[in-house]
N, C-alpha and C positions, 0 to 999 in steps of 0.2 A: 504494500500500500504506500510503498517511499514516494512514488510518483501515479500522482489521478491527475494527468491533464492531457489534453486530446492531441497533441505535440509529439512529433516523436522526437524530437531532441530537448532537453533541460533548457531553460530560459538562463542567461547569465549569470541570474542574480542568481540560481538555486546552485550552479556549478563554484560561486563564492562563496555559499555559506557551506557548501559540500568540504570544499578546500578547508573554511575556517573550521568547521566542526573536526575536521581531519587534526589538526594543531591542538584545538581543544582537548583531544581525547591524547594525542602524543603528550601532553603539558602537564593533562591528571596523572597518566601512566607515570611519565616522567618521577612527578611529586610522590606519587605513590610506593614507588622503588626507594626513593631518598627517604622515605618519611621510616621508613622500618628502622634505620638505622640513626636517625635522630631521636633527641632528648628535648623536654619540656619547653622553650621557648622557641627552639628552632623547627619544633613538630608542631607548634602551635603556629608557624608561621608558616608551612608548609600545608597546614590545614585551611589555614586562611585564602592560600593562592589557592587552594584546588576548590577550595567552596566558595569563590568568586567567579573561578571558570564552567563549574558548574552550575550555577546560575544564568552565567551569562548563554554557556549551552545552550540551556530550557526558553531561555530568552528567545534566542538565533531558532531553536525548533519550533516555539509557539508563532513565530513571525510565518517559517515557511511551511506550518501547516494551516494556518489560518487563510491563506495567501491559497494552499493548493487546493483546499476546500470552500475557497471565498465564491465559488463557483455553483456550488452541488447547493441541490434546493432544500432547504430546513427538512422537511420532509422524509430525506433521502440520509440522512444522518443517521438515523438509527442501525441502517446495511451498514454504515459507517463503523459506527460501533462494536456490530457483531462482528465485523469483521477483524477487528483491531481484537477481539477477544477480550472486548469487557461486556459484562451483562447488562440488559437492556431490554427492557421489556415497553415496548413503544407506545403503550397503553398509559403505562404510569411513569418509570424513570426520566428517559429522556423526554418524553413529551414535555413533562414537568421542569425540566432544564431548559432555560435560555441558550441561543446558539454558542455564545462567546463560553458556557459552560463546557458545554458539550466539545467543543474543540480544544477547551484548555485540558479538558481532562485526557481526550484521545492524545494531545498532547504528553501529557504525563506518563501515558501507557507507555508512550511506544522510546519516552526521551529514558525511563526508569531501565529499558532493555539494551541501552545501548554499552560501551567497552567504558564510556567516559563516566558515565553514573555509575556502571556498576565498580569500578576502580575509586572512584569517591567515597559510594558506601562503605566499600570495604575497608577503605584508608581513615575510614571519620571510626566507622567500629573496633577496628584493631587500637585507636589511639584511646577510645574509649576505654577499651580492655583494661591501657594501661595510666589511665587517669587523666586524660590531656580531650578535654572540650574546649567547644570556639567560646562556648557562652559559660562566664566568667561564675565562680560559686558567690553566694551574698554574706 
């Protein structure tokens, strides 16, 4: 479902964000290698750059899925949905959802499976393991 548009080649802008997500996921990986082997302020700054990049990520994904579904009729979101393999019952869930919902979450699904999230969770839980969170104790 990476590409719904009736084009057979990629529009510029999505072959940019292909490239920048590419960087983004080398960047976490990167962090995620260094961070095993660092200690308390410098794990905590390595937390920092990869949970900036994965944000920013989710950002770059929610632009170019909203963008590749800006097209498909409210309606038709639901096939959307099942497809992407989240649950969806078109009677009550998504009907009940607003569109910008619905895309942010299809969003979510598909940004949660990729190499750059799944290296982030791993690198925020292992630091967890060993005491090092972004958000500071009170």
């Amino acid at each position: 479902m990476r590409w719904l548009q009736l084009t057979a080649t990629p529009p510029l802008t999505s072959i940019r964000e292909g490239y920048s997500m590419t960087m983004t996921t080398q960047r976490i990986l990167d962090l995620a290698a260094a961070a095993s082997a660092s200690h308390d302020e410098d794990l905590v700054q390595l937390l920092g750059e990869a949970n900036e990049l994965y944000q920013q990520g989710l950002q770059d994904l929610h632009r170019e899925t909203a963008e590749r579904l800006g097209q498909l009729a409210t309606a038709d979101l639901p096939a959307a949905v099942q497809t992407a393999g989240m649950p969806c019952d078109a009677s009550r869930d998504c009907a009940s959802r607003d569109r910008a919902e619905v895309i942010l979450l299809l969003t979510l699904a598909e940004w949660e499976r990729t190499p750059a999230a799944l290296a982030f969770m791993e690198m925020a839980e292992a630091a967890a393991r060993r005491g090092v969170c972004l958000i500071p104790e009170e």
